[in-house]
ZAGU-626260 format. One record per residue (C-alpha): residue in three letters; x, y, z. Coordinates in Angstrom, 2 decimals, always signed. Each point is the difference from the previous one (the first is absolute). Layout:
BEGIN
R, Ala, X, Y, Z
...
This chain:
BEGIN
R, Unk, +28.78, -52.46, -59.24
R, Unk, +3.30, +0.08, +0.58
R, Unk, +2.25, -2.74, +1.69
R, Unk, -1.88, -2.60, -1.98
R, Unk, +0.62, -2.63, +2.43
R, Unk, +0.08, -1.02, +3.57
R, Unk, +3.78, -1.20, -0.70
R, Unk, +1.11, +3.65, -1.80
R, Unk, -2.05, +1.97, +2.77
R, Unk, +2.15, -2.00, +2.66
R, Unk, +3.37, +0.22, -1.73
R, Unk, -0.62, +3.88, -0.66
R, Unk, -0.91, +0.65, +3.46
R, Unk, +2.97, -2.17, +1.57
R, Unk, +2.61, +2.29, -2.44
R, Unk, -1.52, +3.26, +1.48
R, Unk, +0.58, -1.58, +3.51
R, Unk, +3.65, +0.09, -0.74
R, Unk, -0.04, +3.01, -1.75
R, Unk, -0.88, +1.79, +2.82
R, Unk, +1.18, -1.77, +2.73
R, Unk, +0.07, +2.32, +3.47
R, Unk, -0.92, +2.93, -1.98
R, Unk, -3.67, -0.51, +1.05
R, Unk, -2.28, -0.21, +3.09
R, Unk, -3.51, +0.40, +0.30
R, Unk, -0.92, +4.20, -0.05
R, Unk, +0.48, +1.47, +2.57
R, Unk, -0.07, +4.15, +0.79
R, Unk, +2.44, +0.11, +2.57
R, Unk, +2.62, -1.80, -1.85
R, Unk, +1.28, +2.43, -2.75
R, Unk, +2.42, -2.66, -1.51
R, Unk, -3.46, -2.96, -0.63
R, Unk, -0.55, -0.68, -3.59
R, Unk, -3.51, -0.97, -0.29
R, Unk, -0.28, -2.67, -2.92
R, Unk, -3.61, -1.16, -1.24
R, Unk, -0.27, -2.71, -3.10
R, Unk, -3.12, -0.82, -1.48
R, Unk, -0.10, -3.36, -1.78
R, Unk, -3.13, -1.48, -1.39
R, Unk, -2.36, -0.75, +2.76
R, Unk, +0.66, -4.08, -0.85
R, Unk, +3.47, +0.44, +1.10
R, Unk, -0.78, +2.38, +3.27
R, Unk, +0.43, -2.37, +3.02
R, Unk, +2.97, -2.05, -2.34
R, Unk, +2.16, +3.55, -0.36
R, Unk, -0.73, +1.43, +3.69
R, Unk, +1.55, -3.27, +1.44
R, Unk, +2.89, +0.67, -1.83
R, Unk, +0.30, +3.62, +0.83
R, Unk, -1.34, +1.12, +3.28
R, Unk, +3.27, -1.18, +1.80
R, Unk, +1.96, +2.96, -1.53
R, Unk, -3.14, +2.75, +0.73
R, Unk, -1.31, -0.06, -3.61
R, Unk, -3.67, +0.32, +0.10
R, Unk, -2.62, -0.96, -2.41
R, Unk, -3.16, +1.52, -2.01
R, Unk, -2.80, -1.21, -2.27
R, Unk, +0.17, +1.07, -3.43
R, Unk, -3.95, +1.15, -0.10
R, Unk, -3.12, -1.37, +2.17
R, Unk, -3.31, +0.70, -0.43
R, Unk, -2.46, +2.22, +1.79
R, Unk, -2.78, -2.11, +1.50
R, Unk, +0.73, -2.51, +2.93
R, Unk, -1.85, -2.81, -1.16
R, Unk, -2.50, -1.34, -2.67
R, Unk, -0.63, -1.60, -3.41
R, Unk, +3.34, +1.80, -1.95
R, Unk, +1.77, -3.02, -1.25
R, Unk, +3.47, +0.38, -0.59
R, Unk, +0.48, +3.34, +2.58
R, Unk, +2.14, -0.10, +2.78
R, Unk, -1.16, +1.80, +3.35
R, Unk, +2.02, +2.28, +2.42
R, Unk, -0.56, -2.82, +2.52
R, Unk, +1.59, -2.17, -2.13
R, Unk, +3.06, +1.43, -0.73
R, Unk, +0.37, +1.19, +3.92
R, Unk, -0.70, -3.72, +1.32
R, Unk, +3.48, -0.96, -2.27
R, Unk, +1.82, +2.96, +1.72
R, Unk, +0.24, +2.99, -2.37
R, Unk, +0.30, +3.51, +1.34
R, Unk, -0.20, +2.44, -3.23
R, Unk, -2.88, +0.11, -2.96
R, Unk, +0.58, +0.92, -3.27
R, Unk, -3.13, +2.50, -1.41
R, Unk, -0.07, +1.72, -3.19
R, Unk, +2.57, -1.71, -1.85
R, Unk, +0.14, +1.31, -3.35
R, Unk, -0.26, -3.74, -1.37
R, Unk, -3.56, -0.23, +2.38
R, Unk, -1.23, +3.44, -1.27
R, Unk, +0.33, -0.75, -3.39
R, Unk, -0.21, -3.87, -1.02
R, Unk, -2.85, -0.56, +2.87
R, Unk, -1.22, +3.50, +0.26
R, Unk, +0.34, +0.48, +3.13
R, Unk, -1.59, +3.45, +0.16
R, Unk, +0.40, +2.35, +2.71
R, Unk, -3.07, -0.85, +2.10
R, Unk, +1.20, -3.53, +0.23
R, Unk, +3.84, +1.10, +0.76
R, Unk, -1.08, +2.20, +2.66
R, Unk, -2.69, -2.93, +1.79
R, Unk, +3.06, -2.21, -0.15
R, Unk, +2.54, +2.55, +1.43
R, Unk, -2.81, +0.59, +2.67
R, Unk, -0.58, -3.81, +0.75
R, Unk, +3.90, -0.78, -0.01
R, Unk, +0.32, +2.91, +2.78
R, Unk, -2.84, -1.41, +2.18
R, Unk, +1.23, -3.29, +0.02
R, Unk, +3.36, +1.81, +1.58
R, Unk, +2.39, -0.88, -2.67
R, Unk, +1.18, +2.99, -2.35
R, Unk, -1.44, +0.81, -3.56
R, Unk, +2.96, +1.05, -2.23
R, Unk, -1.85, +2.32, -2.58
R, Unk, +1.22, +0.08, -3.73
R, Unk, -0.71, +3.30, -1.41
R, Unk, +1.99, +1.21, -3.56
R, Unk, -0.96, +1.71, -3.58
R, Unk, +0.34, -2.06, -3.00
R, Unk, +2.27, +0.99, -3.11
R, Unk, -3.15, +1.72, -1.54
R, Unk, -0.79, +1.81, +3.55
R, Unk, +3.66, +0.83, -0.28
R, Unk, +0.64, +1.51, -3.17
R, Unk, -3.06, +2.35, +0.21
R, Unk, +1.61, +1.47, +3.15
R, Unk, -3.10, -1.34, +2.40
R, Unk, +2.24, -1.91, +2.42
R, Unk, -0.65, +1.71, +3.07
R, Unk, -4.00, +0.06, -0.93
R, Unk, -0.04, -3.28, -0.31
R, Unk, +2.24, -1.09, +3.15
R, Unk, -2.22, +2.62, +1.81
R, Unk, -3.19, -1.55, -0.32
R, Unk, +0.97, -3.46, +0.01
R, Unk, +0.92, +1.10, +4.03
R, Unk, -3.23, +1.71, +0.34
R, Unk, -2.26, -2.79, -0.77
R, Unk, +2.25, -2.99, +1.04
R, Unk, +0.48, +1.51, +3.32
R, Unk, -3.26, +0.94, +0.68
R, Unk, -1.70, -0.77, +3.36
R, Unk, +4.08, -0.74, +1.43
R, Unk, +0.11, +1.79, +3.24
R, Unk, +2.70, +1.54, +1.12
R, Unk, +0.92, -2.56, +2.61
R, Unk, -0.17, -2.90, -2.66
R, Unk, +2.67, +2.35, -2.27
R, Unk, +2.66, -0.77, +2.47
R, Unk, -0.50, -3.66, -1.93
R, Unk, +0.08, +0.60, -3.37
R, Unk, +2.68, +0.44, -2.56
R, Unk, -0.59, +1.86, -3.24
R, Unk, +2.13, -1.49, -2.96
R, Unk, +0.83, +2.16, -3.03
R, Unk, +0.28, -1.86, -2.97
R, Unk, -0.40, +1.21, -3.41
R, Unk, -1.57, -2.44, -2.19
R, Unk, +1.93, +1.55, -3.18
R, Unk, +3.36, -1.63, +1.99
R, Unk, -0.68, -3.36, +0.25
R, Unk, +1.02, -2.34, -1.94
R, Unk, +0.93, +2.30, -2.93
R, Unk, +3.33, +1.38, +0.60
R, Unk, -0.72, +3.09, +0.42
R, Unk, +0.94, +1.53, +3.82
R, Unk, -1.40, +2.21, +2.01
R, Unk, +2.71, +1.54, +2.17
R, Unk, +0.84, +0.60, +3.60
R, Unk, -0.37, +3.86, -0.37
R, Unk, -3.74, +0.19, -2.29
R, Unk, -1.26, -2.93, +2.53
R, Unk, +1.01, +2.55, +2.57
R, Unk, -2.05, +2.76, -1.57
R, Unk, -2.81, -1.67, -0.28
R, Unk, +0.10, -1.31, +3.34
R, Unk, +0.35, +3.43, +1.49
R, Unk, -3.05, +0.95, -1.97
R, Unk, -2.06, -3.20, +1.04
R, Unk, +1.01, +0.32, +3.50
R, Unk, -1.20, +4.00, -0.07
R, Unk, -3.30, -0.84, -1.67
R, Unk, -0.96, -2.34, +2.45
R, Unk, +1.16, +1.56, +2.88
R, Unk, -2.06, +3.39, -0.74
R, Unk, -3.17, -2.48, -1.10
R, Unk, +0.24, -1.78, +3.36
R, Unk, +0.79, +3.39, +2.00
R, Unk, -3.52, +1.76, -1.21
R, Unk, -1.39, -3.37, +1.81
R, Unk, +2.10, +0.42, +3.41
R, Unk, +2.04, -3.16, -1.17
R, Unk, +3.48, +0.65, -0.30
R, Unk, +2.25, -3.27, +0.53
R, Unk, +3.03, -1.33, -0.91
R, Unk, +0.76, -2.70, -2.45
R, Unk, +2.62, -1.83, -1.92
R, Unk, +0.75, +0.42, -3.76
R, Unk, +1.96, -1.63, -2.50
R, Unk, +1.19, -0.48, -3.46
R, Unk, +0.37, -3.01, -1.80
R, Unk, +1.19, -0.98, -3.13
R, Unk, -0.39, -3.31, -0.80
R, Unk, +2.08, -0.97, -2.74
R, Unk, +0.02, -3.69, +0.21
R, Unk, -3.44, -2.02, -0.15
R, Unk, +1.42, -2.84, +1.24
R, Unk, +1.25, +0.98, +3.28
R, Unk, -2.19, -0.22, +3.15
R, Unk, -0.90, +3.76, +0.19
R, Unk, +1.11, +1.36, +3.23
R, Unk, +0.44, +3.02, +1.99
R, Unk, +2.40, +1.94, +2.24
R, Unk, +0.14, +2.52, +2.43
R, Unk, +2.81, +2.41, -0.87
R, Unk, +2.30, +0.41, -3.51
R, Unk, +0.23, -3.72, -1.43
R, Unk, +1.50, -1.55, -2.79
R, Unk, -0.79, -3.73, -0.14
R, Unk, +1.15, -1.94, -3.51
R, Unk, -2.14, +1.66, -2.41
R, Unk, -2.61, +2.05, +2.40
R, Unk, +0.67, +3.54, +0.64
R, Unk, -1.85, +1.51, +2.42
R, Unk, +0.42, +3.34, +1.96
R, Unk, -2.52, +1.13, +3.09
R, Unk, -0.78, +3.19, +1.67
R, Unk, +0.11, -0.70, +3.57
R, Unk, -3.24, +0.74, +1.84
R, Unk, -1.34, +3.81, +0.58
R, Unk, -2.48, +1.47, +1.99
R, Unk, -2.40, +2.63, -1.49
């Protein structure tokens, strides 16, 4: 819930506009030197913060939507929605959705499936908490949050979706999870799923990154390659095919 207003959303987003400057451009493969930037304000503020950034290439993504297209769920906001106002990414699985609105995985994985055929990209939240953590189970736990959030994903929709490591036992706490263990346990995430998906003739590439986020009050965003931006560290492992 974080800018709490319109005016802070605005002011935040116009800073990271100078910030950055002609350091971004909307992504693109071919161009090895693109810094793909994605913020995801509050879905009040969506249209209000892509006016003031999509002259500089920064794109924007909805912080959660829900699974169903239409209906009697007051208070949900639809993948049509968010797409009519312009946004190109999806948040699923954030830690804060998965454990304050129990978002289980059943209803992560219909959402990452709706986002994808509505032809935006689902960025999937997987990570162990503290307790997951200290009893060693990391890699369980990251493991099966893949296999049931990405189930039904084809290999064709893969190409489309971004896998976010983020371990809920580093947010907000002080306590960091660094460059080399997020490295680790993306090798091991990335082999898991590969050999899951090769038994099924599915092999694919896709994108995954690490995030960090160490301030709740920034507009969480995203980049392509090594990033530092104020107090958001972030470090990705470019793109591999199985």
């Amino acid at each position: 819930m974080n800018p709490s207003t319109e005016e802070k959303a605005l002011e935040l987003a116009s800073s990271l506009t100078t910030l950055l400057g002609e350091e971004t451009c909307p992504m693109d493969e071919d161009n090895e030197f693109c810094t793909e930037v994605v913020l995801f304000p509050p879905h009040p503020f969506l249209r209000q913060v892509k006016d003031t950034v999509e002259d500089i290439g920064i794109s924007i993504g909805a912080q959660s939507v829900f699974f169903e297209d239409g209906g009697a769920f007051t208070g949900s906001v639809s993948i049509s929605m968010v797409k009519s106002v312009g946004c190109e990414y999806v948040l699923c699985g954030h830690s804060e959705r998965r454990t304050l609105f129990n978002d289980n995985d059943e209803a992560i994985n219909r959402k990452v499936r709706k986002v994808l055929e509505a032809g935006l990209k689902p960025i999937l939240c997987i990570g162990e908490t503290k307790e997951e953590y200290d009893l060693k189970i990391k890699n369980e736990v990251c493991a099966m949050q893949l296999s049931k959030d990405l189930a039904g994903v084809t290999k064709e929709q893969m190409k489309n979706v971004v896998i976010a490591y983020e371990p809920v036992w580093a947010i907000g706490t002080g306590l960091v999870c660094d460059a080399k263990d997020a490295s680790k346990y993306h090798v091991f995430n990335i082999t898991c799923h590969a050999i899951c998906l090769f038994v099924s003739n599915l092999c694919f590439p896709f994108k995954m990154r690490y995030i960090n986020i160490s301030a709740p009050y920034l507009l969480p965003c995203m980049t392509k390659r090594w990033h530092k931006l104020q107090e958001f560290s972030m470090v990705d492992l470019s793109p591999r095919t199985a």
